[in-house]
C-alpha positions in Angstrom: 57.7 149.4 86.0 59.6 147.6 88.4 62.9 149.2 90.5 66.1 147.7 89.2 67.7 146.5 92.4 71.7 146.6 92.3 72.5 147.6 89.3 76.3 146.6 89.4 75.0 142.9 89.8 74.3 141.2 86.6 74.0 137.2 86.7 74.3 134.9 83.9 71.5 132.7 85.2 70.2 134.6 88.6 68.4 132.1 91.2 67.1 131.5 94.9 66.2 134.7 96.0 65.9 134.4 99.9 65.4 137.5 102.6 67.4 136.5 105.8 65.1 138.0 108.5 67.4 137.5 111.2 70.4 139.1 109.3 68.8 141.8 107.8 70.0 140.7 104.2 69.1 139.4 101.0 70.6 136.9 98.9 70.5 135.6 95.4 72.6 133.4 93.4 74.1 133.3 89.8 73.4 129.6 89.5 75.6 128.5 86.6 78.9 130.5 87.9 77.9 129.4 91.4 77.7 132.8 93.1 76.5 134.2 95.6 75.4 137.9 96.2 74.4 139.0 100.0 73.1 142.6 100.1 71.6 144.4 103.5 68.8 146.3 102.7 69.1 149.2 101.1 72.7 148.9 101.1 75.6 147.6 99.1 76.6 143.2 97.5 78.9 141.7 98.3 80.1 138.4 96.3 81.0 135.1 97.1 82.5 132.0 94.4 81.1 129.9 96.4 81.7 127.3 93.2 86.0 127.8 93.5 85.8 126.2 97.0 83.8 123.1 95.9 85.3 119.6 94.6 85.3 119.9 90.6 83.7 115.8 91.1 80.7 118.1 92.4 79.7 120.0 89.0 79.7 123.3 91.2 76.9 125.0 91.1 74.4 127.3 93.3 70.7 127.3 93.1 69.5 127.9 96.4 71.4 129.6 99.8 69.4 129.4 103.4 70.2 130.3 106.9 70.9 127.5 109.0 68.6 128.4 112.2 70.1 126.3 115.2 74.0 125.2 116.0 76.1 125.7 114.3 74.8 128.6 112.4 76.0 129.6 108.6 74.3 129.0 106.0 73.2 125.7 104.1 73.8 126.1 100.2 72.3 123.9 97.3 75.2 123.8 95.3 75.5 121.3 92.3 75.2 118.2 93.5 75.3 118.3 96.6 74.8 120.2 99.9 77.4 122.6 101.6 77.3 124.5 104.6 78.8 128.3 104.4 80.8 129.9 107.3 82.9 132.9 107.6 85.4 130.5 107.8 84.9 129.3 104.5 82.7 126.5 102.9 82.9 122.9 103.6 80.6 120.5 101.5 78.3 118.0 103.3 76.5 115.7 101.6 76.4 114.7 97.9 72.8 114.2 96.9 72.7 112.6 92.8 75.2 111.7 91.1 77.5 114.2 89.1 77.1 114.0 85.4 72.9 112.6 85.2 72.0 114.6 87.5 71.5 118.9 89.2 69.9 119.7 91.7 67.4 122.5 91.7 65.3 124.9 94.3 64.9 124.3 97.8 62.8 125.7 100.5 61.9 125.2 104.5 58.6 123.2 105.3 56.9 124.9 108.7 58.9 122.7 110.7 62.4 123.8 109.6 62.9 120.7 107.0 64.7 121.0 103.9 63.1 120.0 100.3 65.1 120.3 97.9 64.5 119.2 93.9 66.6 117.5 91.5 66.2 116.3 87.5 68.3 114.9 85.0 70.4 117.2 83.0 69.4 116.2 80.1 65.8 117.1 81.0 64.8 113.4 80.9 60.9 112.6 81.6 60.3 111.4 84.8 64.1 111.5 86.0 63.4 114.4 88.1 62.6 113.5 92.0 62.2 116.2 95.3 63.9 115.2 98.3 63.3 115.9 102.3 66.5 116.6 104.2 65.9 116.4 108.1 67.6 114.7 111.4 67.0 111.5 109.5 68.8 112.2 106.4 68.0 112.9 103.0 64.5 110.9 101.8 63.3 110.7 98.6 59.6 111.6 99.1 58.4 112.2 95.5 59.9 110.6 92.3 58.6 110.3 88.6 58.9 114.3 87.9 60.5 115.9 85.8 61.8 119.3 86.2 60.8 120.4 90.0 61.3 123.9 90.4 59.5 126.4 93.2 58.7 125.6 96.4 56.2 126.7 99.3 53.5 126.1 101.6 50.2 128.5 102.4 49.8 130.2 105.8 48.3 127.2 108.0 51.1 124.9 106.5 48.7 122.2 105.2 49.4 122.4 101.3 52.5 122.2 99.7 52.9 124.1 96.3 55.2 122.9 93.6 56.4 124.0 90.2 57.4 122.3 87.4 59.4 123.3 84.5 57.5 120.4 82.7 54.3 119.5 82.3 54.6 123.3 82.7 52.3 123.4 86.1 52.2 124.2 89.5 50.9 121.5 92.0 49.1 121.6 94.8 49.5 119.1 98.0 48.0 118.3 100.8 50.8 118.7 103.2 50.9 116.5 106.6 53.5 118.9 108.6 53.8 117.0 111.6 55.2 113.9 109.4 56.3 115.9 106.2 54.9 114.2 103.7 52.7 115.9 100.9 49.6 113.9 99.4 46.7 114.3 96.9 48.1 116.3 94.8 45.7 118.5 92.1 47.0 120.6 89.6 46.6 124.3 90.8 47.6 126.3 87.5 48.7 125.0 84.1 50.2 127.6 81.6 50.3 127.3 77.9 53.3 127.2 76.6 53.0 130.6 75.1 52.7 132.1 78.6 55.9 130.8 80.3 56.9 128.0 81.8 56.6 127.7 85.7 59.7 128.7 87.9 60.4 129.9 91.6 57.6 130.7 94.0 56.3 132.6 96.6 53.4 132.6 98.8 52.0 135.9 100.1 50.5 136.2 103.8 47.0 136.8 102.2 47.5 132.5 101.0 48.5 133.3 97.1 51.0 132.0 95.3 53.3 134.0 93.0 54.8 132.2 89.9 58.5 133.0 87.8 57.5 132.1 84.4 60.3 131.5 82.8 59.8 132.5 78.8 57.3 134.4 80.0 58.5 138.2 81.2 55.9 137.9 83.9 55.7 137.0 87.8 51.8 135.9 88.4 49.4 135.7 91.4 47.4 132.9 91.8 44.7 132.8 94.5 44.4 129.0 96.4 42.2 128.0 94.1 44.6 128.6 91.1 42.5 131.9 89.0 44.8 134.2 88.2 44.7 138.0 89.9 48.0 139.3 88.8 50.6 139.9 86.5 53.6 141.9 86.3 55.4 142.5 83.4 59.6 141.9 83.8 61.9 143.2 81.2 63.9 140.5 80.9 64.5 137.5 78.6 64.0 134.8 81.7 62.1 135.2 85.1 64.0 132.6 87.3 63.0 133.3 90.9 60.5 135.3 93.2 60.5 136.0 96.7 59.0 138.5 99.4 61.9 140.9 101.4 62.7 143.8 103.0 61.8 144.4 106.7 58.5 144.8 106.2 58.4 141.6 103.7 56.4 144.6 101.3 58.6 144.2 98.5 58.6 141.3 95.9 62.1 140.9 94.3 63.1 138.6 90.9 65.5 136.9 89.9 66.7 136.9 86.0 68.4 135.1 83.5 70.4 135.9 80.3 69.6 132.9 78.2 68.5 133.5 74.7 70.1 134.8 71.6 69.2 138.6 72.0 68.3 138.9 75.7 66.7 142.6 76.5 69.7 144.8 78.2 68.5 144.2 81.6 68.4 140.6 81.8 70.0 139.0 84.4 69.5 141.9 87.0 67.6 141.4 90.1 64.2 143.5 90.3 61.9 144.9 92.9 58.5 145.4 92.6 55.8 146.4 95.6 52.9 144.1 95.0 50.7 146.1 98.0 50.8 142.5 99.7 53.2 141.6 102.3 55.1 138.0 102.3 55.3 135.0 104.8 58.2 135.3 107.2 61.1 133.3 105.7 62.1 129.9 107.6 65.5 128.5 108.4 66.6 124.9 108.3 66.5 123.9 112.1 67.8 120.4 111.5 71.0 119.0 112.1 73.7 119.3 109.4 73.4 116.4 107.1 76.5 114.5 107.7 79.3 113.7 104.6 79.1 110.2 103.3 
């Protein structure tokens, strides 16, 4: 069974798990109430509404929080709409990204080189609304359209594939990932679950090259290996699996995000878990571009 991880933390709709090597803390958001809950390890959360300090235009929300490696520092949130960059001075938004009202924005993660992806679909779920999005020195670049519900995001040890999931078809997809220019190709479908076994969430890639999958519906984070047979699966007590990542100082321990959706969620849905998957994680990466400027 896994170790319930803060216990006095319960999110509506928890999200974007991220271990901040260089801080020595974790981090998670409550997406819908746009929250975010910093933890060292080991030791107490703390909370942030980051949604309060955001324009109402911006449909606040939080999906996704990561360190912002070079000047000026803080942190770079996914937050709605649009990005916003957190400081102890408070938070300032940046850039809007879709428009409020079609359109959310979803996970996010750093390529090898310190780029931002971040994904976006239409909140009504609309076919082929959905779109992923490269933020770096030259802006924000629509690199992949036609999708639906984008999810999870990484990349395997040598930084040539690209693995995303999505909500619907319900897969996780495989690219061939040119780093130096950032732009994912060929893409195959690594794993496709039935709908019975989940739907396809947040993502992790361990340092042995596997991928581990959220499924939400599914009470279950899986391992994949690269060529998409399953080795793994852990069993969550909770009504939605949201988000997976690799923390700790060690990057030994696998923690996951959970949601309360559903008419009867079990009583621990919504907490953040920790499991230790005897594999250790890829060290997390910071955005290392400039701050996207405000249009």
């Amino acid at each position: 069974m896994p170790e319930i991880m803060h216990p006095d933390v319960v999110c509506q709709l928890g999200a974007g798990p991220r271990w901040d090597a260089a801080a020595g803390v974790l981090r998670w958001a409550d997406l819908h109430r746009a929250r975010l809950h910093t933890a060292p390890w080991g030791g107490r959360a703390r909370r942030l509404e980051v949604g309060k300090r955001l324009p109402l235009a911006w449909a606040p929300a939080l999906s996704a929080v990561l360190p912002v490696g070079g000047p000026p520092g803080g942190l770079l949130a996914v937050a709605g709409t649009g990005l916003a960059h957190l400081t102890p001075r408070g938070v300032k938004p940046l850039l809007p990204l879709v428009r409020p009202g079609r359109t959310r924005l979803t996970d996010a993660a750093c390529d090898p080189a310190g780029r931002l992806w971040v994904g976006a679909m239409a909140a009504d779920v609309a076919p082929g609304a959905g779109l992923l999005l490269r933020i770096d020195a030259g802006g924000a670049t629509r690199v992949l359209t036609g999708l639906t519900a984008p999810g999870g995001l990484g990349w395997s040890p040598d930084g040539r594939v690209m693995y995303l999931a999505e909500a619907r078809p319900g897969q996780v997809t495989a690219y061939t990932f040119d780093a130096a220019a950032g732009v994912p190709s060929r893409p195959r479908a690594l794993v496709r679950l039935d709908p019975r076994e989940g739907v396809p969430d947040g993502l992790a890639v361990d340092a042995e090259g596997c991928v581990w999958v959220a499924t939400w519906t599914g009470r279950q984070v899986r391992r994949y290996d690269p060529d998409g047979r399953l080795m793994v699966a852990l069993d969550v007590p909770a009504a939605r699996v949201t988000g997976c990542a690799f923390a700790g100082p060690a990057l030994d321990a696998l923690v996951v995000t959970t949601g309360r959706a559903g008419d009867d969620p079990p009583p621990d849905s919504g907490r953040l878990f920790g499991f230790a998957p005897g594999v250790r994680g890829l060290p997390p990466r910071p955005y290392l571009g400039p701050l996207p400027r405000s249009s």
